[in-house]
N, C-alpha and C positions, 0 to 999 in steps of 0.2 A: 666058450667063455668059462674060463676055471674059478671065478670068483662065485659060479652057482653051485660047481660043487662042496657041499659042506666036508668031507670028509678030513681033508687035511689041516681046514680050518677048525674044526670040531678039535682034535688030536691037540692044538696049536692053543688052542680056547683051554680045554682040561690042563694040557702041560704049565701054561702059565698059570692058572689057578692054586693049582698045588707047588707050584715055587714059590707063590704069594702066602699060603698056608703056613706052609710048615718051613720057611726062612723068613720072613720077614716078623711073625709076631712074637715070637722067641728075643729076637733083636730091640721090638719095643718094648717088650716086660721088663728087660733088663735093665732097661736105663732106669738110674737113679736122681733120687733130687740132690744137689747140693747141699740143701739148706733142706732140715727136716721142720716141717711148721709145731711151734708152738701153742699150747693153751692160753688166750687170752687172761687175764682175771676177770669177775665179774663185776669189780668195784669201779665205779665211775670216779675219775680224778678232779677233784677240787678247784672250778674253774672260777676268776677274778671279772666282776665287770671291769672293762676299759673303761679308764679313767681320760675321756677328750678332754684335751684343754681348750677347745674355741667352741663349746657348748656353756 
């Protein structure tokens, strides 16, 4: 049964780890936002009560 030998799978296990390492998080860093967010103000805006007409 060669699925109890670890050795190949060991080898198979590290090689994908470090392709996941050192290519793919370089790839995520680099993506940018579109839209860079801005600072809210702290001033709350002027709100109206509703004016119901069938009250």
């Amino acid at each position: 049964m060669p699925q109890l030998n670890p050795s190949p799978w060991f080898a198979i296990l590290i090689f994908s780890w470090l392709v996941f390492l050192t290519i793919i998080p370089p790839k995520i860093l680099a993506h940018t936002f579109p839209n860079e967010p801005t600072a809210q103000s702290t001033e709350t805006p002027k709100t109206d009560p509703w004016n119901w007409p069938w009250q």
